[in-house]
matplotlib code that plots the C-alpha trace (Angstrom):
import matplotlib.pyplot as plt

x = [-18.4, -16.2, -17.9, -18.6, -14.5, -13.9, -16.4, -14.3, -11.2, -12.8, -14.6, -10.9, -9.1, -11.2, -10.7, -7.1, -6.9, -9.5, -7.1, -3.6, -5.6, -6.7, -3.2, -0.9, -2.9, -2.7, 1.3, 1.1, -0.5, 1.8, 4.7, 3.7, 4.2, 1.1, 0.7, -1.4, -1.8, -3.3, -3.2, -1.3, -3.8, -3.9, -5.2, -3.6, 0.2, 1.5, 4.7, 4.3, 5.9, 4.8, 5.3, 5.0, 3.1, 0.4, -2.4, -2.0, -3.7, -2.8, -5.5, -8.8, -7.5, -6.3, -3.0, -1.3, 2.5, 5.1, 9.0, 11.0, 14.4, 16.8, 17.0, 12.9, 12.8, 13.2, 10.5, 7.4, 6.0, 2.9, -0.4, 0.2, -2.5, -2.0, -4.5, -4.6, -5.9, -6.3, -9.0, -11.5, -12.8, -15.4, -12.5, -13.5, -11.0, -10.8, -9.0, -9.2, -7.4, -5.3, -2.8, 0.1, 0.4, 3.6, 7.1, 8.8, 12.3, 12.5, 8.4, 5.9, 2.7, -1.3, -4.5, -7.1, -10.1, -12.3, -12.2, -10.6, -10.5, -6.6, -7.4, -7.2, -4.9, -2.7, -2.1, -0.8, 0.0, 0.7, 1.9, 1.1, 4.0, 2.7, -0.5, 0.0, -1.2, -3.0, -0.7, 0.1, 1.4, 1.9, 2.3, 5.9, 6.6, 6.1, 8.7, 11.7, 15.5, 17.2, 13.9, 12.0, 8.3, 6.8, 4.5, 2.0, 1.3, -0.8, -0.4, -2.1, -0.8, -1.3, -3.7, -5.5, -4.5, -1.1, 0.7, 4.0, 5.5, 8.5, 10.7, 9.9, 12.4, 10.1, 10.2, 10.0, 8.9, 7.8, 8.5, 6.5, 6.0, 2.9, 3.5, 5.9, 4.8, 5.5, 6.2, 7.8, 7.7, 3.6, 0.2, -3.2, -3.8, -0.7, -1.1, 1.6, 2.4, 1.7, 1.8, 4.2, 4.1, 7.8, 11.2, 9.4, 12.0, 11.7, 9.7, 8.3, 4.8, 2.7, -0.7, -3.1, -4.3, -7.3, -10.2]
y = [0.1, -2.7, -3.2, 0.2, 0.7, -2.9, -1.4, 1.7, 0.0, -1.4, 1.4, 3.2, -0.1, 0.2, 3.7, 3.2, 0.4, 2.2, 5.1, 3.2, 1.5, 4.9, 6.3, 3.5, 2.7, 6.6, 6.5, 3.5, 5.1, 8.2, 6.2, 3.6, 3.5, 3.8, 1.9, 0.9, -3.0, -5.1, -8.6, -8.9, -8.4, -11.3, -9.9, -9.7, -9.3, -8.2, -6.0, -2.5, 0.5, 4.1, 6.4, 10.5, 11.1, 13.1, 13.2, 13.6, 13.1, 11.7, 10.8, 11.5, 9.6, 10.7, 8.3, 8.6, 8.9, 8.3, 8.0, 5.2, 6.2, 3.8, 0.1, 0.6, 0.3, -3.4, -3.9, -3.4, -4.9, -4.4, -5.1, -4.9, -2.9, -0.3, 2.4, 6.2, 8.7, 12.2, 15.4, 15.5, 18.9, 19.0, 19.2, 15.9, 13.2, 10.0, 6.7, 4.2, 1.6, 1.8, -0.3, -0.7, -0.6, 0.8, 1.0, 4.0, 5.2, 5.8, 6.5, 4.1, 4.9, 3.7, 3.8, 4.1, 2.5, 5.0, 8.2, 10.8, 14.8, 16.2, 19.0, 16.0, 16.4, 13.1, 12.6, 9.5, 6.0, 2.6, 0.4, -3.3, -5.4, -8.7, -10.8, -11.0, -13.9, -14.4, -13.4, -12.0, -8.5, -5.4, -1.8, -0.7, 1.7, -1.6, -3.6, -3.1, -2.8, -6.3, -7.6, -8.0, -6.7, -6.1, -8.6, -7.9, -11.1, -10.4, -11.4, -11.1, -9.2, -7.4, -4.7, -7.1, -8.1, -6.4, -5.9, -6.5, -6.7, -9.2, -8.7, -11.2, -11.9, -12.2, -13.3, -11.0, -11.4, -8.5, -4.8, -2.1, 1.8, 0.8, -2.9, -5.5, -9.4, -11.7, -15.1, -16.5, -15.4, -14.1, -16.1, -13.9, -14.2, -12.6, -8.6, -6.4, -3.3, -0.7, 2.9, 4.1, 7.1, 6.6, 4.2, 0.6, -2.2, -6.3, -7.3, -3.4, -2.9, -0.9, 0.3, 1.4, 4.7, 5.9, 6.3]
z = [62.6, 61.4, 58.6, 57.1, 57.9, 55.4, 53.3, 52.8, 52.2, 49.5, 47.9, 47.6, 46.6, 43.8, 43.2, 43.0, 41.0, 38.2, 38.4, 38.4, 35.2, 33.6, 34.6, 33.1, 30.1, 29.1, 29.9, 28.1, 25.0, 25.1, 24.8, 22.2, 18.5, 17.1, 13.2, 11.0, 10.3, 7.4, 5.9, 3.1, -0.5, -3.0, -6.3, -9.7, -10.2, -13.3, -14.3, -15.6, -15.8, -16.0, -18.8, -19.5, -22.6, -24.1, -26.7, -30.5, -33.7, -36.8, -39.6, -37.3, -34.9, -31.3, -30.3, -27.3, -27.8, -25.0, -24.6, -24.0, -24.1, -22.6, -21.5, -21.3, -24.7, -24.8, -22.7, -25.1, -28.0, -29.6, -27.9, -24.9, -22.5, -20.7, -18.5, -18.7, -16.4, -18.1, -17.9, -20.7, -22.3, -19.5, -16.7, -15.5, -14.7, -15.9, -16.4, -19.6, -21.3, -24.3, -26.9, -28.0, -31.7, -32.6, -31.6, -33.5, -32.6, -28.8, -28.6, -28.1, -29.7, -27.9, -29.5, -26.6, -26.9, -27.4, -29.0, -27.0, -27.7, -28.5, -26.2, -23.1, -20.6, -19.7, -16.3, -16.1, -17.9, -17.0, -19.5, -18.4, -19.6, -18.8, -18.6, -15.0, -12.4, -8.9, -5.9, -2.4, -2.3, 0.1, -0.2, -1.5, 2.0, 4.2, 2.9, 5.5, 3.6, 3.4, 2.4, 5.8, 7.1, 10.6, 11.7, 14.5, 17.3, 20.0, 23.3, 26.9, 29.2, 32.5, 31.3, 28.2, 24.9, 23.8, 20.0, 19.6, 16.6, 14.8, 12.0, 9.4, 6.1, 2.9, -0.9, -2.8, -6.5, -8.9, -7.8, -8.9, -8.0, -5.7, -4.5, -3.8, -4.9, -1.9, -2.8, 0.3, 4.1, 4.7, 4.4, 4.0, 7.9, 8.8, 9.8, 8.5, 9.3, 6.6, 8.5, 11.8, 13.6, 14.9, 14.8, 15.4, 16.4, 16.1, 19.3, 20.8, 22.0, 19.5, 19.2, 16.8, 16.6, 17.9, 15.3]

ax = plt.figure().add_subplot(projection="3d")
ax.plot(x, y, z, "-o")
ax.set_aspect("equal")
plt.show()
């Protein structure tokens, strides 16, 4: 009798402690930031700028043309690259890479280099304004104002491994409309945080969201 009793007792210790586990780790989830983490890239790094242009042509040839009024105008020279996305005459969309050949007033003018239809629609174009170089970088949207990031560091704790997160200051070299160059502050093992579903602050529990 004694021992079916102790054998009870510990059937709905168990019980409790599976649901107290269940019960906190979905409070715990509920109230948790949720974000999205990766390691910093390294891949080329290079300034460019982006231009509105569109197609034209001038003795058989199809040029692309694009303004530069302003301060941008000091920026280019002749033969430097640049990429293109546009829609052939099919519909299809594409993306190629073009020169510069001549500055003229406050347009710039490409050749690209192939032969593309005037009827093309430009989407877009990227005008690379140097060589570039090897480098770390990180998305635009996870660099914090003042120059910091959120770094995750994990930690074990009462229910398993936990996230928090710290508020790093970083280097910052070239700037463009899609990523930041970081030359000073992360190493390619570090996990940033790219993506939050909520305010995050330096040294909170997050999460990341389920798949």
């Amino acid at each position: 009798m004694v021992k079916r009793t102790t054998v009870r007792i510990i059937i709905c210790f168990f019980i409790v402690m599976l649901f107290f586990t269940f019960f906190s780790r979905s409070i715990l989830y509920l109230i948790t930031p949720k974000v999205i983490m990766s390691p910093p890239s390294y891949g080329l790094i290079r300034e460019e700028i982006r231009l509105t242009g569109s197609f034209t042509v001038s003795d058989g040839e199809t040029f692309i043309i694009a303004d530069i009024t302003g301060e941008t105008a000091d920026l280019f020279e002749p033969g430097q690259r640049a990429m293109f996305i546009y829609r052939d005459e099919t519909g299809e969309k594409r993306a190629d890479y073009a020169q510069v050949t001549e500055l003229r007033d406050d347009t710039v003018i490409l050749l690209p280099n192939f032969a593309v239809a005037s009827e093309c629609m430009l989407y877009s174009l990227t005008v690379y304004l140097t060589d570039g170089y090897y480098g770390l970088s990180i998305p635009s949207h996870a660099l914090i104002p003042g120059n910091f990031v959120y770094v995750a560091r994990k930690e074990n704790g009462l229910l398993g491994e936990e996230i928090f997160i710290d508020l790093r200051e970083v280097e910052t070299g070239v700037i463009t409309r899609d990523y930041i160059e970081i030359t000073g502050g992360l190493s390619q093992s570090d996990m940033i945080i790219t993506g939050w579903d909520r305010e995050l602050r330096d040294g909170c529990r997050v999460m990341p969201p389920l798949d």
